[in-house]
C-alpha positions in Angstrom: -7.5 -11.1 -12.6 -6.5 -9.3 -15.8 -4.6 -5.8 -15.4 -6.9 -2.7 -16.6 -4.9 -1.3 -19.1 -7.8 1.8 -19.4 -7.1 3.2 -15.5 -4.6 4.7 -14.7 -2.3 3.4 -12.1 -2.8 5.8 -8.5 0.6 6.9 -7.4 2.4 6.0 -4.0 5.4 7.2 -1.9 8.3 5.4 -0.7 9.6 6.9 2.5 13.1 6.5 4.2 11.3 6.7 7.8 9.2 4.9 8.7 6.8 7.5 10.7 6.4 9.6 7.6 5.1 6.9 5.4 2.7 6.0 7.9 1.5 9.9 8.5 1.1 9.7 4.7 -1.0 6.8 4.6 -3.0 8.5 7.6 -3.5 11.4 5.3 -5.3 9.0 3.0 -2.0 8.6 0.5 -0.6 5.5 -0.7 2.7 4.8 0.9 4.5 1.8 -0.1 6.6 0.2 2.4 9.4 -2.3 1.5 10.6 -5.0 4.0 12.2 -8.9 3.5 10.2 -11.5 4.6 11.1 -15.6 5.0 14.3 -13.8 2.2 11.8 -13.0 0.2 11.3 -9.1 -0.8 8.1 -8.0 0.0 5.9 -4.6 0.4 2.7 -3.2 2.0 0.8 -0.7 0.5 -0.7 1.2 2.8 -3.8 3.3 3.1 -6.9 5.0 5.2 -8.3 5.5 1.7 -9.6 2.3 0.9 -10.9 3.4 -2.8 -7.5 4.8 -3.5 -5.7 1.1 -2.9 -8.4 -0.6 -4.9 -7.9 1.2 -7.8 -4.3 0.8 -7.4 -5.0 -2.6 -6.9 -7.3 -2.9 -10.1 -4.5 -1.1 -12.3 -2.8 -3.8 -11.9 -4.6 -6.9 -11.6 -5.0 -7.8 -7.9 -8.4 -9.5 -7.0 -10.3 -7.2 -4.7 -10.2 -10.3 -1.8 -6.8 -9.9 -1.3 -7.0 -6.1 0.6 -6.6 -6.9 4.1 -7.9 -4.4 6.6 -6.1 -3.9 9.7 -6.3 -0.6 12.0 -3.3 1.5 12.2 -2.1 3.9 15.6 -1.6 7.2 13.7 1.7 8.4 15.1 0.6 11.9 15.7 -2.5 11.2 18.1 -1.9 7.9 19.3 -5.6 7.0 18.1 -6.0 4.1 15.9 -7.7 4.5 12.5 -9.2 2.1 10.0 -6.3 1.3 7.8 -6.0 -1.3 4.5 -2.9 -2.9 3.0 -2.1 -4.8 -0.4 0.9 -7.5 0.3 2.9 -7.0 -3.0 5.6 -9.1 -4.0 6.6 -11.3 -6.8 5.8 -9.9 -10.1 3.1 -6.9 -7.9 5.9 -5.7 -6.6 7.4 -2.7 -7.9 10.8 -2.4 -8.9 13.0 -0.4 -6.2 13.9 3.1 -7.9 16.4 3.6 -5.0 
């Protein structure tokens, strides 16, 4: 799928706990959340806003298919919520700025 140079790209959040990335995801922000898998670096992107992570998704060239939706236990209630999550890596995954 070709990027879509004409949308702007939604921002996200990279947090260094991992509690507050996932009460900003449950607050319908984009929090990207790093982690090595098989060596390999990897990230989620995470969301409750599902039209928020495809148009992050489309900015960048990610076929629409690929959002997987998994429910999420918000960690202030307990109470799971419907949740979606890009896996980035190779060239989708950003750069680390830390």
């Amino acid at each position: 799928m070709p990027v879509d140079e004409s949308f702007e790209r939604p921002l996200y959040r990279e947090f260094d706990r991992r509690r507050e990335g996932m009460i900003h995801a449950m607050d319908g922000g984009l929090w990207l959340h790093r982690h090595i898998w098989k060596g390999r670096p990897l990230a989620h992107l995470v969301s409750t806003n599902k039209a928020l992570l495809l148009a992050y998704g489309k900015s960048i060239g990610i076929a629409e298919s690929r959002l997987q939706y998994k429910p999420l236990k918000d960690p202030r209630t307990g109470i799971r919520r419907e949740a979606w999550h890009w896996d980035l890596g190779g060239p989708y995954l950003p750069p680390s700025t830390r």
